[in-house]
Every structure is written in structure tokens, then in C-alpha cells.
C-alpha positions in Angstrom: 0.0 0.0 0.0 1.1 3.6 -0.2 1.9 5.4 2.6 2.1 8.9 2.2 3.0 11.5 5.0 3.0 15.1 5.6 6.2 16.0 7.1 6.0 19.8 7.3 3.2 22.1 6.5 3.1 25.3 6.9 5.0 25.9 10.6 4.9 22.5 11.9 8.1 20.3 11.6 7.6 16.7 11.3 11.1 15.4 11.5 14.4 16.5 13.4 16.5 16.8 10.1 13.6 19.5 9.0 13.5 20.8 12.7 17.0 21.6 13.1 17.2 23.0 9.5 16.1 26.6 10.6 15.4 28.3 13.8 12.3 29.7 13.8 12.6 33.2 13.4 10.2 36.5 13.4 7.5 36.1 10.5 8.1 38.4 7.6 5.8 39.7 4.8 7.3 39.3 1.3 7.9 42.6 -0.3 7.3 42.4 -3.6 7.7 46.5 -4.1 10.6 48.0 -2.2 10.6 48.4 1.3 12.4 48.9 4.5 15.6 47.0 5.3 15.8 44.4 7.8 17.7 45.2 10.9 20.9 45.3 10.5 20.8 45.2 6.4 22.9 47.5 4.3 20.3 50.2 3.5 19.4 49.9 -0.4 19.9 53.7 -2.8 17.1 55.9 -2.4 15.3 55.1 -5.2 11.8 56.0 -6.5 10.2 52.6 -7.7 10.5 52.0 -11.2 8.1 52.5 -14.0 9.1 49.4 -16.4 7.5 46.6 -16.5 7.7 43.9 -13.8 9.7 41.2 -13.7 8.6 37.5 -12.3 9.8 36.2 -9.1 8.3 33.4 -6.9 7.0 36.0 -4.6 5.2 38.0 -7.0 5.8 40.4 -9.8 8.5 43.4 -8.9 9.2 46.1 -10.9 12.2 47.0 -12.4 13.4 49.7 -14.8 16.1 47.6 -16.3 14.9 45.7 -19.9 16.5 42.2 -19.4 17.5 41.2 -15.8 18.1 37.9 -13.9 19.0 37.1 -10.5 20.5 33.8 -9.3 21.4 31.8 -6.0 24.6 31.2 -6.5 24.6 28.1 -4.3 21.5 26.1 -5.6 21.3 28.1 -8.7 18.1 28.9 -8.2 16.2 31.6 -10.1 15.3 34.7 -8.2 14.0 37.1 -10.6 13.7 36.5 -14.5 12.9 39.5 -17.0 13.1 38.4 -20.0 16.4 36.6 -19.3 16.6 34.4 -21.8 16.5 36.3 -24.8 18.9 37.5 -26.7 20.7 41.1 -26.2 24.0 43.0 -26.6 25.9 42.3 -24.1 28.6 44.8 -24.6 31.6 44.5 -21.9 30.1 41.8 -20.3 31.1 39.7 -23.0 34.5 40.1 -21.8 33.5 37.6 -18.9 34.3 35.0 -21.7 37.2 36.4 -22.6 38.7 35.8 -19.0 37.5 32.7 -18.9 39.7 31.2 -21.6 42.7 33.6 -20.0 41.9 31.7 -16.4 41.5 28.0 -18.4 45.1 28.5 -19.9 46.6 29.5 -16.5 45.2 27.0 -14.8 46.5 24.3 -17.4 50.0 25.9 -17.6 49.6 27.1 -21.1 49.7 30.9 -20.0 51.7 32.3 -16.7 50.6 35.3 -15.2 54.8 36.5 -15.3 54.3 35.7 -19.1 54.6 39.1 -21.5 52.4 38.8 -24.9 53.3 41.4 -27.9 50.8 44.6 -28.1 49.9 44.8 -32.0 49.3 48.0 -33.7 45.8 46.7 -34.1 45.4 46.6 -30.6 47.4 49.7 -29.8 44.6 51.7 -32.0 41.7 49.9 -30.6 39.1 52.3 -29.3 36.3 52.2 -26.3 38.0 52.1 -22.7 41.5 51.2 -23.1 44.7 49.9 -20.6 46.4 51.8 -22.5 49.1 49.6 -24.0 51.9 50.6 -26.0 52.3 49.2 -29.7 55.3 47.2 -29.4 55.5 46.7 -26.2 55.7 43.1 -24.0 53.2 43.0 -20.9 52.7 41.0 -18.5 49.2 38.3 -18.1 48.5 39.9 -14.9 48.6 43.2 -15.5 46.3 43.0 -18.8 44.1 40.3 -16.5 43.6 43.7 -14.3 43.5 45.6 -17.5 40.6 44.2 -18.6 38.8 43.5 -15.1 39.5 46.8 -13.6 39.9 49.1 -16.3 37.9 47.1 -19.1 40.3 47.6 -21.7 39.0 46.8 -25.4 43.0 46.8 -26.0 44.2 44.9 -23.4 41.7 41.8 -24.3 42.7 42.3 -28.2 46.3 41.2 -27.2 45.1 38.7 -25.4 43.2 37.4 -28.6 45.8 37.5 -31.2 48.4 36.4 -28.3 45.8 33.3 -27.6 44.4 32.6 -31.0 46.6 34.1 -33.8 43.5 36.8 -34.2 40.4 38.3 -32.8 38.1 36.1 -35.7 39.7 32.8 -34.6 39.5 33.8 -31.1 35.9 34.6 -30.9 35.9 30.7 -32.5 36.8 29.7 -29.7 34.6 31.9 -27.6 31.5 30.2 -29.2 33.2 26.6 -28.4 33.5 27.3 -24.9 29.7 28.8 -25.0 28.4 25.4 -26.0 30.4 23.5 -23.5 28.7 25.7 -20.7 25.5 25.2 -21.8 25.2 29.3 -22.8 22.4 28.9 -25.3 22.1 32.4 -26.7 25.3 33.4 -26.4 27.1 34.2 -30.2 30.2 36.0 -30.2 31.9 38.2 -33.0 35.2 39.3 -30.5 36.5 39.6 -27.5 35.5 42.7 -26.2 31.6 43.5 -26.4 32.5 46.2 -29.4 29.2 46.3 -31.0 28.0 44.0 -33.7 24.6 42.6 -34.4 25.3 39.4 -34.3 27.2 39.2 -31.0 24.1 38.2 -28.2 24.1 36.6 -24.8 21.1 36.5 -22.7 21.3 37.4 -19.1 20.8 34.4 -18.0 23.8 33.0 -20.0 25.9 36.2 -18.4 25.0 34.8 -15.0 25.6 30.9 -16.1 29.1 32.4 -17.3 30.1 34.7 -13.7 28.9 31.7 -11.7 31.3 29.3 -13.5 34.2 32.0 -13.3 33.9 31.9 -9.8 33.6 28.4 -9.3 35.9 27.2 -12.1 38.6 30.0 -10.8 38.3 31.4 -7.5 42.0 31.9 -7.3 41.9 34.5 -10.4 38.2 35.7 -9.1 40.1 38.0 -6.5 40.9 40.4 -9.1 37.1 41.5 -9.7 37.7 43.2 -6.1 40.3 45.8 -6.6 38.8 49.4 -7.0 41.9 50.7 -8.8 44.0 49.7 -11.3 47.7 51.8 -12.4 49.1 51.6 -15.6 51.5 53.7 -17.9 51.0 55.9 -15.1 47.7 56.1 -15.7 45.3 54.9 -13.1 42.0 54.2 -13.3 39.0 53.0 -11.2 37.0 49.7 -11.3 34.2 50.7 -13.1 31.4 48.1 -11.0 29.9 50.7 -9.0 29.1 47.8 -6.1 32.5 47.1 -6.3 33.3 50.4 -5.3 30.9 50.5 -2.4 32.0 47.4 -1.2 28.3 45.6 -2.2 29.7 43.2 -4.4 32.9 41.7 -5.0 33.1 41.8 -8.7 32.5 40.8 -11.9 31.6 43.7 -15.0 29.9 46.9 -16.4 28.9 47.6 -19.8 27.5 49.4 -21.9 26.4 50.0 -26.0 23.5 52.7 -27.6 21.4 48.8 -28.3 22.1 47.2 -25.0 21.7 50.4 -22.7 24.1 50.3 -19.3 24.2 47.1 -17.8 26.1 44.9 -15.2 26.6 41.6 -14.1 27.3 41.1 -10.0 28.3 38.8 -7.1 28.2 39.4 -3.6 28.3 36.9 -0.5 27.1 37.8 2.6 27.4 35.0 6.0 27.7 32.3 3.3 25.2 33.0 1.1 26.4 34.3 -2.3 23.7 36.4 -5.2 24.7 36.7 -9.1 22.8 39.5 -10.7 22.4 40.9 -14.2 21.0 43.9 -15.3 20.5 45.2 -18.6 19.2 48.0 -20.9 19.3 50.6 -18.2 19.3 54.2 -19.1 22.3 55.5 -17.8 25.3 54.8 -15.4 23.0 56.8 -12.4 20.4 54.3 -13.3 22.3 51.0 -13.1 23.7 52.0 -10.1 21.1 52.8 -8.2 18.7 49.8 -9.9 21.3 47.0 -8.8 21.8 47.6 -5.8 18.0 47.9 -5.0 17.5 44.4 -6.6 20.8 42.8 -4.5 19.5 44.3 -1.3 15.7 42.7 -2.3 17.5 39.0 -3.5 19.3 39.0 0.1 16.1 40.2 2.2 13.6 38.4 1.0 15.2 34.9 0.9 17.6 32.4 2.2 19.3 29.5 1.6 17.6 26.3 4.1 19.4 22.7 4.6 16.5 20.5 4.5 18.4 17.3 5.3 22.2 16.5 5.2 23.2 13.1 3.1 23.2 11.1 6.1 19.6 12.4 7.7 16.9 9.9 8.3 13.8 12.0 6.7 11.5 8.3 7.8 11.4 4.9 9.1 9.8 2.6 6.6 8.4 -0.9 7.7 10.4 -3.9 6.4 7.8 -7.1 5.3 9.6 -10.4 6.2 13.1 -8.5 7.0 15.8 -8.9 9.7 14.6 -5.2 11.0 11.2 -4.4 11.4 12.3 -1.0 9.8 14.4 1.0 7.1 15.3 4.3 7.3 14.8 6.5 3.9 17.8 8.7 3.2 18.0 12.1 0.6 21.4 10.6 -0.3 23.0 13.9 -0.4 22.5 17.6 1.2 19.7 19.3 0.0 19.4 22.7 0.2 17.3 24.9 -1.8 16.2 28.7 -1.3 13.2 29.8 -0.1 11.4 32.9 0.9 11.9 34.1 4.2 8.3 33.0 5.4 8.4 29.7 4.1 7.4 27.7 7.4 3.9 29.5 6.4 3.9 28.0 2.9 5.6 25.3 2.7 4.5 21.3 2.0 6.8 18.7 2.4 5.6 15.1 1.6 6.9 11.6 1.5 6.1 8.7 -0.6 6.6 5.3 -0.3 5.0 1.8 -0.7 4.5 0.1 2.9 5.8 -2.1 3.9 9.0 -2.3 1.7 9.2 -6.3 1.1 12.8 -7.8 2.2 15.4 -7.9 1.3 16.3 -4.1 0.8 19.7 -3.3 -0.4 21.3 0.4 0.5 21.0 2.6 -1.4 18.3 1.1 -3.7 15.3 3.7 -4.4 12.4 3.0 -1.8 10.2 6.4 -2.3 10.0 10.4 -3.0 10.3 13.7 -1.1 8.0 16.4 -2.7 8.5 20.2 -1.9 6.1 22.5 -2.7 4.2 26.0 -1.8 3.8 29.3 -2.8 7.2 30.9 -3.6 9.0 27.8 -3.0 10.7 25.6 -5.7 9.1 22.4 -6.7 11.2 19.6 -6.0 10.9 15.6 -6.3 14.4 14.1 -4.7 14.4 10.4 -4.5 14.2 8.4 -1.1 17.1 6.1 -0.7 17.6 2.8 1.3 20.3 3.7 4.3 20.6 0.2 5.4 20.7 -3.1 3.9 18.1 -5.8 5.6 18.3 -9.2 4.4 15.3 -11.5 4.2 14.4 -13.6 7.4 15.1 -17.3 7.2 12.4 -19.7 6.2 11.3 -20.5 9.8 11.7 -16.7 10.7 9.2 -16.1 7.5 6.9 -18.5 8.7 6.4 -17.0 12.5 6.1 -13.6 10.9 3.1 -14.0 8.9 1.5 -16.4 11.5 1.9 -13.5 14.0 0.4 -11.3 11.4 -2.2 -13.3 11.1 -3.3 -14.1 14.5 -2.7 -10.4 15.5 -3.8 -8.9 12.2 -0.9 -6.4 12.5 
């Protein structure tokens, strides 16, 4: 038969794993428009609400001037905000995310060193847009254009990097769009290396998010550049162009901006554990994007959090064992889950299990026994398999025999 049981709903915990998961804490009320900061919170920019058109997130619509925008948990990867994040756009200087990602790749196989100096071309020397300000003829160093390009977002300083990597910018951006595939950017079509504009060069904010997320996971030992505010070189220094950055609201990644795409930006902060990657798009002007990001950051951190349902090891329930050397088996997850959730998801959540009882002997670990459902308003519906965590042989034939005459002179 099928046993199904309610472990949590709403703010009742049915199991220790669940219990221990959270403390209970104050109830909040999701706010979907802007409101006050929690205690404590960095307080957002003043910002009159936007006019555009809302995005969707699992609270509830929220408004936001920018055209495309997407917000990610970095940890479960779960989608906090989508507007319109998976079509195509310009993505100007944030293209030059991919662009350090084949720089980290070669470091990190040995094929680049960061003490290595690559040749500045005239080609590159002339190129226009925000510059490092390389000199034609000149030798310097993989860490100083890595900063070039990070900090300074030098158009020149990721062309030397191209023909240095590739021979040219063309067969460069090649290898731009091979890289794309094997990280699963779907809209993402690249023409060069720096975001200079060109019709045909598209990513959609959710593929600029896929891309910072695997930069920082791929390469946290390069992702400490995104940090620094200020960047000298050819006595020339110049400031980190992230505005978050600057405030200390993010620790990296890029700003762009082109007369299609509008000012945009792609972001990462952490705060106790938890880290957010944003995008924003098609804003109208640097003022704008400022202001706009931070506002959405400050909303992603207040109005959720990341919760550890079970660990790999948790019992989430004892099933009955028919005809088994234990009268019981406990179900296992198999693995951590966590997932994000709203802030008031004790008031809305559902967690179920599933499984037919009793499970006949023998059971082998690990072997797949039921299903853990997740669902309620605003939070993400899951379906993670229930796992054996014990092997329980079969009873003997004499043992099988005084079981089922027990069960049937007790009926039980």
C-alpha cells in the first residue's frame, strides 16, 4: 500500500532533520515593491520605484526599470527574478566575462603564466572604447592585462590577449562560441573579445549569469581580481568601473555598456555564506544601473535564504520492512539538500513523502524505496528520490513462517 505523510506544512516540523534545519525566526511579509531593510541590512539607494514593467519572481511580480535582468542563487542556482532573461541582447563589456575565462582556463593548465609578457599589435594599440592603455610594441605581463581588462575594461588589453591566444580576434571569438556550447550558454554568439558592438554578438542574461557563476567556481584563485577598486598603468590609473565594487556591495565581476544594450552589469556578492549573481541590462544610464542593482541585490538578500532540509546522512522516515531482519528501514536524501526559499516559508511550505509500505525484504542500501516532494507558494518544486540507508536481508524460512503467522493471529 502507499503510505504517504506530511512532514512539514506550513509551521509544523515533522522530522528532526527538517527541525534543526532553521530556527524559527520573526515572521516576515514578502515585499514584492521596495521596502524597509531588515535590521541590520545595508540600506538599499534611495530610489523611487520603477516604471518598467515587472519582472517574475516566486513572490510575486516586482518592478524594475532595467529591460532584461536575472538574479541567481549562486549556491543552488536557483532563479530569483527573471525578466526576460533568456533572450537574446547586446551584451557589450560583459562579454569580456568569456574572454577571461579562456585567459583563467590557460593559466590553470600551464599554457599561460601570469609573469608571461604577450606582444601589443598596432591593431590593438589603436583599438578604441576604454583602453589599458598599452603601448604598440610593447611586451606586458598576463597579470597586468588580467587587471586591465577587469578593472579598467580595456578593449586593448583583451585584443592582445586574442591575437596572443588565437593568432587573431576572428579565430578567437571561434573559440569563444566553443567554450559557450560547453557551458551550456544557449544564446550566447560572439563576434570578438571585447563586447564592441556587432549585431550578431548576443548573450542573454541568464547565460551572463551561467558564465560569472562558472568563473567563480571554475577560478576562485583569479576571481580575487574582480575586487580591486583601482588599477595603475602607464601611469595612468583608473578606477573599477562596477559601482558595487566600489561600495564594497559586491565583490566583482563587469559593467557595460552600448547605444542597443543600454548600461548594464553583471554582480556577485556573498554575505554569511550565502552568495547572489545578478544581471542587469538595458538601463538608461550609469546613475540608473547603479542605483537599480543595488536595490534588486538588497531585495534578493532580504527576502530569501538559503535552508538545509536534510544532510546526506539524515533519516527523513522509518519505513516498515515485510519479512526483514529489521522491522524497519530508514529512507535517506542521499545527499545535502538545500534549496532557497522565501523568508516565510514555514507559512507555505509542504513537504511530503512517498513510499509503498511495507517495503518487502530484502532491501539493499541505497536502492530507491520512495520520493520527497517540496512544494508551496514561492518555493521551488522539487521531487528528490528516497534512498535505502541500510541493507536488511530476508528472514530465514522459519523466521518467514512466524512472521506471517503472528500477522495473522494479531492482524498487524
Amino acid at each position: 500500500m502507499l503510505s504517504r505523510r506530511i512532514l512539514l506544512a506550513g509551521a509544523a516540523l515533522g522530522v528532526p532533520a527538517l527541525a534543526a534545519a532553521q530556527q524559527p525566526r520573526p515572521a516576515q511579509h514578502p515585499a514584492v515593491h521596495p521596502a524597509a531593510p531588515a535590521h541590520g541590512a545595508r540600506k538599499p539607494a534611495e530610489a523611487a520605484v520603477p516604471t518598467g514593467s515587472p519582472a517574475n519572481t516566486p513572490l510575486g511580480p516586482l518592478d524594475t526599470a532595467a529591460r532584461w535582468a536575472v538574479i541567481l542563487d549562486f549556491n543552488t542556482g536557483a532563479t530569483l527574478l527573471d525578466k526576460d532573461a533568456d533572450a537574446p541582447m547586446p551584451p557589450s563589456s560583459m562579454t569580456k566575462l568569456m574572454t577571461m575565462y579562456i585567459v583563467y582556463s590557460l593559466l590553470k593548465s600551464g599554457r599561460l603564466q601570469l609573469t608571461q609578457e604577450l606582444p601589443v599589435s598596432e591593431r590593438a594599440w589603436r583599438m578604441g572604447g576604454s583602453k589599458m592603455f598599452v603601448q604598440i610594441g610593447s611586451q606586458v605581463k598576463v597579470e597586468d592585462l588580467i587587471r586591465g581588462v577587469i578593472v579598467q575594461s580595456g578593449n586593448d588589453a583583451c585584443i592582445v590577449f586574442a591575437e596572443a591566444i588565437a593568432g587573431s580576434e576572428e579565430q578567437f571569438a571561434e573559440q569563444m562560441n566553443q567554450k559557450a556550447r560547453e557551458l551550456g550558454l544557449e544564446h550566447a554568439n560572439f563576434r570578438n573579445a571585447t563586447g564592441w558592438p556587432d549585431p550578431e554578438q548576443k548573450m542573454s542574461a541568464r547565460d551572463i549569469a551561467t558564465l560569472a557563476r562558472r568563473l567563480i567556481q571554475d577560478f576562485p584563485e583569479y576571481y580575487k581580481y574582480d575586487s580591486e577598486k583601482t588599477f595603475k598603468y602607464n601611469n595612468i590609473e583608473q578606477q573599477n568601473r562596477n559601482p558595487l565594487v566600489q561600495k564594497g556591495l559586491a565583490d566583482g565581476l563587469k559593467t557595460g555598456h552600448t547605444d542597443d544594450g543600454g548600461f548594464g552589469l553583471v554582480a556577485s556578492a556573498e554575505r554569511s555564506g550565502r552568495r547572489i549573481v545578478l544581471v542587469v541590462n538595458g538601463l538608461n544610464s550609469m546613475h540608473q544601473r547603479g542605483e537599480e542593482s543595488e536595490r534588486l541585490l538588497e531585495w534578493a538578500f532580504r527576502e530569501f535564504e538559503d535552508v538545509t532540509l536534510f544532510t546526506a546522512g539524515d533519516t527523513v522516515e522509518q519505513a516498515p520492512v515485510w519479512l526483514g531482519t529489521q522491522p524497519t528501514v530508514p529512507l535517506v536524501g542521499g545527499r545535502d539538500l538545500v534549496v532557497t526559499m522565501p523568508r516565510a516559508w514555514r507559512k507555505t511550505a509542504k513537504v511530503t513523502v512517498e513510499y509503498d509500505s511495507p517495503v518487502p525484504a530484502p532491501v539493499t542500501r541505497g536502492s530507491t524505496l520512495g520520493r520527497l516532494t517540496v512544494a508551496g507558494q514561492g518555493v521551488p518544486d522539487l521531487q528528490i528520490p528516497l534512498l535505502a540507508g541500510a541493507d536488511v536481508p530476508r528472514l530465514s524460512l522459519p523466521g518467514r513462517a512466524l512472521a506471517v503467522l503472528s500477522r495473522f493471529v494479531t492482524g498487524s
